[in-house]
C-alpha positions as CSV (number, residue, x, y, z in Angstrom):
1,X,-62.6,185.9,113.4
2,X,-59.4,183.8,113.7
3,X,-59.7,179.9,113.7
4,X,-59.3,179.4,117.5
5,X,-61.8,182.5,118.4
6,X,-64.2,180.1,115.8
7,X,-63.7,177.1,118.4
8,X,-64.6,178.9,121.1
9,X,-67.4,180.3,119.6
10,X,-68.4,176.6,118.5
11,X,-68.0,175.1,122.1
12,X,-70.5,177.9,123.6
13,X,-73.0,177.4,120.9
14,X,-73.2,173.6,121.4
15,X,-71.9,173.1,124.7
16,X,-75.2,171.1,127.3
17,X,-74.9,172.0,130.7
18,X,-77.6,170.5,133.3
19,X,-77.0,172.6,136.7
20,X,-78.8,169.9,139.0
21,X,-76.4,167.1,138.0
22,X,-73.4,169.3,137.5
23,X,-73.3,167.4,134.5
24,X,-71.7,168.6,130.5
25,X,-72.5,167.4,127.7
26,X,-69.8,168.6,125.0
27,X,-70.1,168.1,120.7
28,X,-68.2,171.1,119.4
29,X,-65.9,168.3,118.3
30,X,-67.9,167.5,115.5
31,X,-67.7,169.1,112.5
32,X,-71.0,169.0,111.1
33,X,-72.8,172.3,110.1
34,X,-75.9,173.9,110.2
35,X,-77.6,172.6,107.0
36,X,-76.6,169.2,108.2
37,X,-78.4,169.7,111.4
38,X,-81.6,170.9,109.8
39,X,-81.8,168.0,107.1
40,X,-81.9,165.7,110.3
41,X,-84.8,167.7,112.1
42,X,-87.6,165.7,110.6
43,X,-85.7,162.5,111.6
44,X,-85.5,163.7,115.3
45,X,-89.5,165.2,115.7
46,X,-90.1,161.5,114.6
47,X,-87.7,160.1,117.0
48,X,-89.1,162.2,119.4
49,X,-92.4,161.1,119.0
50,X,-91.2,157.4,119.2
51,X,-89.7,157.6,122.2
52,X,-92.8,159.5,123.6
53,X,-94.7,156.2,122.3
54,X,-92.6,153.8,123.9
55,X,-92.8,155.4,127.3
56,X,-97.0,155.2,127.0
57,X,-96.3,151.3,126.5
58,X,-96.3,151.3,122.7
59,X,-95.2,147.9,121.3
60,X,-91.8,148.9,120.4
61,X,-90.1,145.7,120.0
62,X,-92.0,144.1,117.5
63,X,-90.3,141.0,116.5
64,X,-91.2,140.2,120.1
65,X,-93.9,142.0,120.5
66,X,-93.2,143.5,123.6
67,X,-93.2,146.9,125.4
68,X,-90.1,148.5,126.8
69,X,-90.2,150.1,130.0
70,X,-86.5,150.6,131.5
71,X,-87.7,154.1,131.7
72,X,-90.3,152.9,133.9
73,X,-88.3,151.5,136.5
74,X,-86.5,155.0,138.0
75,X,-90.4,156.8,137.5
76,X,-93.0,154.3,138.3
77,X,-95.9,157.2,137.3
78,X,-94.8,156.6,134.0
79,X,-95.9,153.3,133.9
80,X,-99.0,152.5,131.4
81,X,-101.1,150.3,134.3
82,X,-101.4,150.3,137.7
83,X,-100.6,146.8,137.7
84,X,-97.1,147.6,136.7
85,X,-97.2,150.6,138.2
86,X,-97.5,148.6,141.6
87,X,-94.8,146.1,141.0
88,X,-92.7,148.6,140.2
89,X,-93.0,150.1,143.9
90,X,-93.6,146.4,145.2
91,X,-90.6,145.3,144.0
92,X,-87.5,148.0,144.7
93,X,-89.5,147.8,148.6
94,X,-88.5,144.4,148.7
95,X,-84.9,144.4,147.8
96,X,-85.0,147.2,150.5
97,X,-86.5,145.0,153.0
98,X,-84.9,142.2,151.5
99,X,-81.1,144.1,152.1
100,X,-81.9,145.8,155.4
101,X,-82.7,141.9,156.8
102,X,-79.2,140.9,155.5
103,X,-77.1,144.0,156.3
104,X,-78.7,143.5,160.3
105,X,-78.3,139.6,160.4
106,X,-82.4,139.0,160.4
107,X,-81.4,137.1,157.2
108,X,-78.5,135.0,157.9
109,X,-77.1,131.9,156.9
110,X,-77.1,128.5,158.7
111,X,-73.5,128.3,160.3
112,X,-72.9,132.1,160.9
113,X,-74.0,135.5,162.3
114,X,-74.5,137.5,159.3
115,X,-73.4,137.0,154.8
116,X,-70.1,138.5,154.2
117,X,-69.7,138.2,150.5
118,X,-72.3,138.2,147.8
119,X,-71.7,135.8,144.6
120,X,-73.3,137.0,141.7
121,X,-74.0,134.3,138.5
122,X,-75.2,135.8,135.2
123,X,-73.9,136.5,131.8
124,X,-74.6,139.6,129.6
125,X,-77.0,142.1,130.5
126,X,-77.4,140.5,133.7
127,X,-73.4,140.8,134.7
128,X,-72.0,143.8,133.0
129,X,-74.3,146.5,134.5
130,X,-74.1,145.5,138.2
131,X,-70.2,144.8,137.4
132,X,-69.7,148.3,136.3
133,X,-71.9,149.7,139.2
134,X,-69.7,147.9,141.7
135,X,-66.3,148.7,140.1
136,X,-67.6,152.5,140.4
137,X,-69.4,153.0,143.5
138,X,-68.1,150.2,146.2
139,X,-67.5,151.5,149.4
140,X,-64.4,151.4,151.1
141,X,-65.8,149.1,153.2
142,X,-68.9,147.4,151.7
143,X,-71.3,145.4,154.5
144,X,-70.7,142.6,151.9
145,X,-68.0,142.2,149.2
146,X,-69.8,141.1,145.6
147,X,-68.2,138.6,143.5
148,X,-69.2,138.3,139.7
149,X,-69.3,134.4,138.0
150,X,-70.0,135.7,134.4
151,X,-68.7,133.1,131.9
152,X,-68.7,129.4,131.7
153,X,-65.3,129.5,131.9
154,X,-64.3,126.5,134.3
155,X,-60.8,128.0,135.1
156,X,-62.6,131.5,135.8
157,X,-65.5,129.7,138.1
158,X,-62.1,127.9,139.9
159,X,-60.5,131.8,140.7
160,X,-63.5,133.1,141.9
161,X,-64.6,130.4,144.4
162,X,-60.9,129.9,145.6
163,X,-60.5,133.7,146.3
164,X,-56.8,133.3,148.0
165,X,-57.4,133.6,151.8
166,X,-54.7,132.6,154.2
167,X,-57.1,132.4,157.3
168,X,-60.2,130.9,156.0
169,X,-60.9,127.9,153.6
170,X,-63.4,127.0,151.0
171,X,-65.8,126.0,153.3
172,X,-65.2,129.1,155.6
173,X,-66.0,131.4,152.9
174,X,-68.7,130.0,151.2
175,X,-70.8,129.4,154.8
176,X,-71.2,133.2,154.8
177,X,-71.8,133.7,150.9
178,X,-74.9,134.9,149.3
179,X,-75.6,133.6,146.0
180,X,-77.8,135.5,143.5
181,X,-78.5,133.8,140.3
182,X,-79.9,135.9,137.7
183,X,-81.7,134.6,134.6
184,X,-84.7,135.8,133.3
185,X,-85.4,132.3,131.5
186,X,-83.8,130.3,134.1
187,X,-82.6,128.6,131.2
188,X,-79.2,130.4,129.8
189,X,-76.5,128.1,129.6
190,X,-73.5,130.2,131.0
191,X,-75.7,130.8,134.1
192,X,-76.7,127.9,134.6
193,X,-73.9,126.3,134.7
194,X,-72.0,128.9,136.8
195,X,-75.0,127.8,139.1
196,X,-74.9,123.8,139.0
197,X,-71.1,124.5,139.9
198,X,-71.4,126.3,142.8
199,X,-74.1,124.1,143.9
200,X,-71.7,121.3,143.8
201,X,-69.2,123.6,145.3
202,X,-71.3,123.9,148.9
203,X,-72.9,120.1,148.3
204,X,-69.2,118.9,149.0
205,X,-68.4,121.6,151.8
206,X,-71.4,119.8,153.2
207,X,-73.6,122.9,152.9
208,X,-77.0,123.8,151.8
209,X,-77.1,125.7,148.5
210,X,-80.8,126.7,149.2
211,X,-80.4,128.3,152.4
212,X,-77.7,130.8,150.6
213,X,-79.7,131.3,147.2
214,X,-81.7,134.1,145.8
215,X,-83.2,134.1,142.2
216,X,-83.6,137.0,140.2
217,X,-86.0,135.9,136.9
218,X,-89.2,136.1,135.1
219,X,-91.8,134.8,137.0
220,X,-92.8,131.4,136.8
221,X,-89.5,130.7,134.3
222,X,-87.6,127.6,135.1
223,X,-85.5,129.4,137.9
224,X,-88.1,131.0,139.7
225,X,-90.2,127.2,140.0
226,X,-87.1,125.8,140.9
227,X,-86.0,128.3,143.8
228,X,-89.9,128.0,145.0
229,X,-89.5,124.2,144.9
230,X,-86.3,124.2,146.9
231,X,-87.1,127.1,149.1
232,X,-84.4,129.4,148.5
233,X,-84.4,132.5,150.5
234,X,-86.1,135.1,148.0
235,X,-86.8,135.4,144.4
236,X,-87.1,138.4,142.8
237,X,-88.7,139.6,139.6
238,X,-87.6,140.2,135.7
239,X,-89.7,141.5,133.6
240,X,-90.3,140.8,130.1
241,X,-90.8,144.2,129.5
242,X,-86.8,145.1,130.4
243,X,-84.4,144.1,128.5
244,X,-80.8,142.0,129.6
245,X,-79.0,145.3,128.8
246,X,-81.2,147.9,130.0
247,X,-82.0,146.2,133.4
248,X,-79.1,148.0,135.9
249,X,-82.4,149.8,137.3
250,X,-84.4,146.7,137.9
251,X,-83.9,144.2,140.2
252,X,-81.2,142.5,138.0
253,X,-78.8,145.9,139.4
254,X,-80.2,147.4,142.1
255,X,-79.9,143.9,145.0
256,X,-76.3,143.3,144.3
257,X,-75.5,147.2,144.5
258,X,-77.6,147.8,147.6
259,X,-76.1,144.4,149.1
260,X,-72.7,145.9,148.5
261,X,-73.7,149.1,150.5
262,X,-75.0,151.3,147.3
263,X,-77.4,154.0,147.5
264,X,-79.8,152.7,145.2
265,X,-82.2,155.4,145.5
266,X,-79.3,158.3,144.7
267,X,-79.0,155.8,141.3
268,X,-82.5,156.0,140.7
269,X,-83.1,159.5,141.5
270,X,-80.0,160.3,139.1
271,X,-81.5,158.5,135.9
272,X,-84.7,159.6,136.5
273,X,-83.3,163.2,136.1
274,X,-81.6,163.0,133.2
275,X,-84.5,160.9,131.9
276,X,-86.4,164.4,132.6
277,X,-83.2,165.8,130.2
278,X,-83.8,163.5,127.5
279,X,-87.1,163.5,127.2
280,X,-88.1,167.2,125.9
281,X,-88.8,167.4,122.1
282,X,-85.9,169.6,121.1
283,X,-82.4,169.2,119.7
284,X,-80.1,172.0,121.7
285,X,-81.5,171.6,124.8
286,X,-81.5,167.6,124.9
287,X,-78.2,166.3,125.9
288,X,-79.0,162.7,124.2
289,X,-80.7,164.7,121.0
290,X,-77.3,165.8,121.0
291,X,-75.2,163.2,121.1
292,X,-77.4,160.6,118.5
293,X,-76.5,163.8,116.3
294,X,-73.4,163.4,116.7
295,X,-73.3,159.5,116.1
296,X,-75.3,160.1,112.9
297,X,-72.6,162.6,111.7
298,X,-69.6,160.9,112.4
299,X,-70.8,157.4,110.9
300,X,-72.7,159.0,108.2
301,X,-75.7,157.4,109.9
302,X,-74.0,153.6,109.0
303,X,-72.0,153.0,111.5
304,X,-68.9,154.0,109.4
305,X,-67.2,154.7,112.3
306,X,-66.0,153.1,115.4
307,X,-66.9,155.1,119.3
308,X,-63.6,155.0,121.4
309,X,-64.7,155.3,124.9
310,X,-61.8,157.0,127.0
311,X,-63.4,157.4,130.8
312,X,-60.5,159.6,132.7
313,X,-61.4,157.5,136.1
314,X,-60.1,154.2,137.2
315,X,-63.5,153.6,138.6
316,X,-65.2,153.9,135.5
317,X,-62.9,151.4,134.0
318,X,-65.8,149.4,132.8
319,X,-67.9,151.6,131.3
320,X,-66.7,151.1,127.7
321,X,-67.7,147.2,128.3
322,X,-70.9,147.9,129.5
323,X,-71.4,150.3,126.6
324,X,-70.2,147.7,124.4
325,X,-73.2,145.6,125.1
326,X,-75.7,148.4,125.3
327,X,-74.8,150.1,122.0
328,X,-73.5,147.3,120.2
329,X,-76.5,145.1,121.0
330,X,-79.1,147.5,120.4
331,X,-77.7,149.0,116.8
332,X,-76.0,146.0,115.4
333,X,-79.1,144.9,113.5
334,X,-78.8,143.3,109.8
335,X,-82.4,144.8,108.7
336,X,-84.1,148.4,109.5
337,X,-88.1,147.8,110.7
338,X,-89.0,147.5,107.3
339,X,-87.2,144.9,106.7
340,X,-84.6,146.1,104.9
341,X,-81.1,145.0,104.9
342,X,-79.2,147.4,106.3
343,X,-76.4,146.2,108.1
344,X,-76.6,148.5,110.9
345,X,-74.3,149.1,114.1
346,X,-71.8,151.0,115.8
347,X,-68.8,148.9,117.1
348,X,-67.7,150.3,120.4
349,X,-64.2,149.8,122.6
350,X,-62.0,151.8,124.9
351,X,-59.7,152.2,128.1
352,X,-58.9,154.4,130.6
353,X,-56.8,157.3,130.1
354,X,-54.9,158.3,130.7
355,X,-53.5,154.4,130.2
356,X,-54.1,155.4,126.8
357,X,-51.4,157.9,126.4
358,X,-49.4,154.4,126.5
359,X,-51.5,152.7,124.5
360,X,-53.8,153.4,121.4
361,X,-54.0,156.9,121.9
362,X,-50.5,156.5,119.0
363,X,-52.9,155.3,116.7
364,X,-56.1,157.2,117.5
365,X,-53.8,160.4,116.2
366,X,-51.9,159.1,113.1
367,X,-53.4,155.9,112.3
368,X,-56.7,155.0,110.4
369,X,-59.1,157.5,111.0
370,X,-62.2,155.0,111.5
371,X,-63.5,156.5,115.1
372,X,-64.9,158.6,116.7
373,X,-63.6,159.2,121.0
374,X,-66.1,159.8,123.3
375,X,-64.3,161.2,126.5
376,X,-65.4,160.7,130.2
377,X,-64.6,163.4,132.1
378,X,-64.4,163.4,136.2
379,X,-64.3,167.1,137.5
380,X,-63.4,165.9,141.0
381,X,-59.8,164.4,141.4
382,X,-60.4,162.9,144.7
383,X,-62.8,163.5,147.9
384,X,-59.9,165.1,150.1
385,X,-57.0,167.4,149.2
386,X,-54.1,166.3,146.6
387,X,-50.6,166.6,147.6
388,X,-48.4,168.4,144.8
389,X,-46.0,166.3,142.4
390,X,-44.1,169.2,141.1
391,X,-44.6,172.8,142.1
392,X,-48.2,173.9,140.9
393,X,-48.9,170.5,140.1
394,X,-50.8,168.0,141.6
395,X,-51.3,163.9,139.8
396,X,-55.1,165.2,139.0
397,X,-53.6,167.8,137.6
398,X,-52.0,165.9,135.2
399,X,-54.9,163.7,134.4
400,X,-57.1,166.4,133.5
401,X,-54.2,167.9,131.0
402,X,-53.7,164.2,129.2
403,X,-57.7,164.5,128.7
404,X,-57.7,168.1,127.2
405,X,-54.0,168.1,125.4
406,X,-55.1,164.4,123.9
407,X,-58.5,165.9,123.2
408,X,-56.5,168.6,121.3
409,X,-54.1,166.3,119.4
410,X,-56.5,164.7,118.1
411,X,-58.7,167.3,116.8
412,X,-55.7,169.1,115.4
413,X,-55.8,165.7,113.0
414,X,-59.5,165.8,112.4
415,X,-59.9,163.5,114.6
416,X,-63.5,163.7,116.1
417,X,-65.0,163.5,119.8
418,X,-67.3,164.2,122.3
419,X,-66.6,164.9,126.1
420,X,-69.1,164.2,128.9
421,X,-68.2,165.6,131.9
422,X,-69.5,164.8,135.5
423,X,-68.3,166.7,138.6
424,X,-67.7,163.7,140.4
425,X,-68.5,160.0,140.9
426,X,-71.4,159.0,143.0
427,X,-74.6,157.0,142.6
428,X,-76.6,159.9,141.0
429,X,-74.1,160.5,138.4
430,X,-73.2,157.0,137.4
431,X,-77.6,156.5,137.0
432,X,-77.5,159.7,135.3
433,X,-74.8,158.4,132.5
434,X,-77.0,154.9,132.3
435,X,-79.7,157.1,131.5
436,X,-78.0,159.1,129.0
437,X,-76.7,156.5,126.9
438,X,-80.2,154.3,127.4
439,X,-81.8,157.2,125.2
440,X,-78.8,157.8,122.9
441,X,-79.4,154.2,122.0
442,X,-82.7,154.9,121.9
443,X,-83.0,158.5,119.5
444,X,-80.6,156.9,117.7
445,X,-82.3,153.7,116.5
446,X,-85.1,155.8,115.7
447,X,-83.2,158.1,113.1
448,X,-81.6,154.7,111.9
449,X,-85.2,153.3,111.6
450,X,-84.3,149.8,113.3
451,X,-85.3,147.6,116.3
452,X,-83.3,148.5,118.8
453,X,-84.8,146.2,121.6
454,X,-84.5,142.8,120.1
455,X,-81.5,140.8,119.6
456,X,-81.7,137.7,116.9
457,X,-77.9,137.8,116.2
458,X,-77.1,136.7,120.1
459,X,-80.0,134.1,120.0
460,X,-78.9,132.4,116.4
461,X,-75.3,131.9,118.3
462,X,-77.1,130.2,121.1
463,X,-78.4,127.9,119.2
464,X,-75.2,127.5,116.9
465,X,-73.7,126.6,120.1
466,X,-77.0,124.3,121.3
467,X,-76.1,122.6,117.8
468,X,-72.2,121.6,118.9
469,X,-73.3,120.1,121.9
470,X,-76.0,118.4,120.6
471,X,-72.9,116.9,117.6
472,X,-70.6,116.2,120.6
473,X,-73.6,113.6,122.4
474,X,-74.3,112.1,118.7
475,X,-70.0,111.4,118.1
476,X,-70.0,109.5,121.7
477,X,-72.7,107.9,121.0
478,X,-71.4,106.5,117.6
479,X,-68.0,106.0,119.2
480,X,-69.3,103.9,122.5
481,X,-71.2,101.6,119.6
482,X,-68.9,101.0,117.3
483,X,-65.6,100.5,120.1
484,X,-62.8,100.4,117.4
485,X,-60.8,102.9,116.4
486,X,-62.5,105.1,113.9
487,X,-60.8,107.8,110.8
488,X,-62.2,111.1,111.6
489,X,-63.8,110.9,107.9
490,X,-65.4,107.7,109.1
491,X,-67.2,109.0,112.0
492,X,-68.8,112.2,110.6
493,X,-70.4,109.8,108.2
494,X,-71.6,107.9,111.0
495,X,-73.1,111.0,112.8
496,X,-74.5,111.6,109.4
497,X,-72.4,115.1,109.6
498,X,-69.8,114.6,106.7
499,X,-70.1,117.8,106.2
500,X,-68.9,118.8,109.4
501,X,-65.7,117.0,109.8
502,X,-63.9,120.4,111.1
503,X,-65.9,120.7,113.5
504,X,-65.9,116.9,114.5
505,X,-62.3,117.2,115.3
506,X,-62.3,120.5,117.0
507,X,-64.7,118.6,119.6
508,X,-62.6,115.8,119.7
509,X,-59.5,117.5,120.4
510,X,-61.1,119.5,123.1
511,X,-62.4,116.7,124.8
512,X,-58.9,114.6,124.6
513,X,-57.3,118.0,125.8
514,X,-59.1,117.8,128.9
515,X,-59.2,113.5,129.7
516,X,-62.5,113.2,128.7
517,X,-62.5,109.9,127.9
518,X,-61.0,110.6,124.2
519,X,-58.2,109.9,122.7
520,X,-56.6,110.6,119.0
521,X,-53.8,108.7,117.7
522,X,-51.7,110.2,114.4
523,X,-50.1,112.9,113.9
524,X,-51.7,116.0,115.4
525,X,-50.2,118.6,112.4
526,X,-52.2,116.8,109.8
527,X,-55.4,116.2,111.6
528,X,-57.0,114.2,108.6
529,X,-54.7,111.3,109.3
530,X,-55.9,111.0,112.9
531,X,-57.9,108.2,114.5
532,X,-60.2,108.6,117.7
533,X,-61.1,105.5,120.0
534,X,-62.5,105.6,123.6
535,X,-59.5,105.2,126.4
């Protein structure tokens, strides 16, 4: 049998196809063998029987001592109590309700008919999945257009509250905006302040920020007693039992997609099928089985190797972000459950294609060979008929041959991928691929033998970044008392932080930067000869 007649062989033998999502799941790529697949069997019956566990309501994050029930959410039988059970079904009703009341006008705001836009303030896990649903499944013409504030990034809050508009002005716009803030402490920083500033924003339009405002959060947190307090129109629940990045099935996703005209249910009904997929105890005929395998070969089961995500759709532009978080997140842990340092994770980034035929793609082929490309195939080029670019040749046409000849070229340099393919782009196949990849992350973790539901790394930077804020109060402080001009030396050691004088300055020159009240005198190349004084 000749090398090519091998391949083929190779891509039957391995290839996943599920007939009632149209949907491939492709690994022939990878060149493990058969003795490698066997070694890891007794890794996967256990990481079948983990993940079995966890959907009983097992405590599988420990470190928090928590259950973990995404999987609940698109299958509320699943749940381990009717209580949860219940406000499962309770909830998704009342986004329904909730949406059908907007979408008609029965919920409107003060000064106008009906909301036009929806303004959406969270950060992480509560941005990147509802971002990544909207950039996919938008209609053409949504009932209301979402916007996304998902950084504290003053200039970025700026572009999305003075969206261009030569008709309409600040006021205009924001009189028919819905506002969802989404926490699930109620006290997150970026979100927070995403929210004080648009509060602001409508206090000087002369508007009232309650009448516009829904909270999405754990019960009783901060945000939820404050939207109850102020009597903003709805707040809906987090649970502690979902996870930031595994909440685009909980209310955190599904009221900004169904605001935006979304079929939430099709999304649902999607991930719960592939869920069905995932969940049997066998390699060959479990499409995420399948894929953890292949993660654990390329990587060497350490992360050795990067994951390129290339998805061949401009609407699935952001799934390599939201992947990002999801995989990165999850993996990226320092010890196993053991406590073991292991240094764990699998660092994920990507394009489209077939932008990346202009792009990376040059040193994908004969650069470092530190990846692995996961490819995102769309069947369907568009929903009506494609005019031809050259004879027998139409621009899908072309799209689909840089997928399979950069597919090729890479392999040809033992270059390693994987191709999921979906036949087109709709609400059951984009919860269908959040499904996969929730139990990749999942199978995988368990063959690693870490937590992947906890995330200490992201909450020691919060507090790094508590700690600079808290240093930039204390320097004020010590600069309003003493009002002369103080050596940059000389006021760490009043702030009793002398060993922090880098980081002294950095604040200071961020402050002066932006009229703050600061200024430094010297010469700024040689920042230890500075002074800083009050203006």
């Amino acid at each position: 049998m000749d090398a090519t007649a091998g391949l083929w062989q190779r891509y039957q033998d391995w290839l996943y196809y599920h007939e009632g999502l149209g949907f491939y799941v492709d690994i022939s790529r990878m060149e493990f063998d058969d003795d490698f697949e066997a070694r890891l069997r007794p890794k996967f019956e256990k990481a079948f029987q983990d993940m079995a566990a966890l959907e009983k309501g097992a405590i599988a994050n420990p470190d928090e001592d928590r259950m973990v029930g995404h999987y609940w959410l698109r299958n509320p039988d699943l749940s381990p109590t009717p209580e949860i059970k219940e406000r499962i079904i309770d909830t998704l009703e009342a986004i329904e309700s909730f949406v059908q009341q907007v979408h008609s006008g029965a919920i409107h705001p003060p000064h106008a008919p009906k909301f036009t836009d929806v303004l959406s303030i969270g950060i992480g896990g509560s941005a990147l999945g509802p971002q990544f649903v909207a950039q996919a499944l938008s209609p053409e013409t949504p009932p209301l257009t979402v916007h996304f504030i998902d950084n504290t990034d003053p200039a970025g809050i700026d572009r999305i509250l003075n969206v261009e508009s030569a008709d309409s002005s600040l006021r205009e716009r924001l009189a028919t905006t819905l506002v969802l803030v989404i926490s699930k402490s109620g006290g997150t920083p970026d979100t927070r302040n995403g929210m004080l500033e648009v509060q602001e924003a409508f206090s000087n339009e002369g508007l009232n920020f309650p009448q516009h405002a829904v909270a999405i959060t754990g019960s009783d947190s901060k945000l939820d007693k404050k939207a109850k307090s102020e009597g903003w129109l709805a707040s809906f629940p987090m649970e502690d039992w979902v996870g930031g990045r595994t909440s685009e099935m909980s209310a955190v996703g599904l009221l900004p997609a169904a605001l935006g005209g979304i079929a939430i249910r099709e999304m649902l009904a999607g991930a719960k099928e592939m869920d069905e997929q995932t969940r049997k105890p066998d390699l060959k005929t479990n499409p995420a089985a399948l894929m953890a395998l292949a993660w654990y070969f390329a990587g060497n089961g350490r992360g050795e190797k990067d994951m390129v995500v290339l998805p061949y759709k401009d609407s699935l532009l952001l799934f390599s972000r939201y992947l990002q978080q999801l995989v990165m997140e999850s993996l990226g842990k320092e010890k196993d459950l053991d406590g073991n340092i292991v240094s764990q994770g699998i660092a994920v980034y990507g394009n489209k294609g077939s932008t990346d035929q202009h792009a990376y793609v040059q040193q994908l082929r004969e650069g470092v060979a530190n990846f692995f490309v996961t490819f995102i195939e769309v069947l369907q080029d568009r929903s009506g008929a494609s005019p031809e670019v050259e004879p027998g040749a139409t621009s899908g046409d072309y799209l689909c041959g840089f997928l399979l000849g950069t597919r090729q070229a890479l392999y040809e340099k033992g270059r390693y991928s994987i191709t999921v393919t979906v036949p087109e782009v709709n609400p059951r196949t984009v919860g269908a691929l959040i499904a996969l990849y929730d139990r990749v992350v999942g199978l995988y973790a368990s063959l690693i033998n870490i937590n992947a539901y906890h995330q200490p790394g992201v909450e020691a930077g919060k507090k790094a970044a508590a700690s600079i804020l808290d240093l930039q109060k204390r320097i004020l402080q010590v600069l309003e008392a003493e009002g002369a001009p103080l050596s940059l030396e000389a006021l760490a050691q009043k702030a009793v932080v002398s060993d922090r004088i880098e980081t002294v300055y950095q604040i200071l020159r961020h402050l002066a930067a932006n009229n703050r009240g600061v200024v430094l005198e010297g010469n700024l190349a040689e920042p230890a000869s500075l002074t800083v004084k009050l203006a």
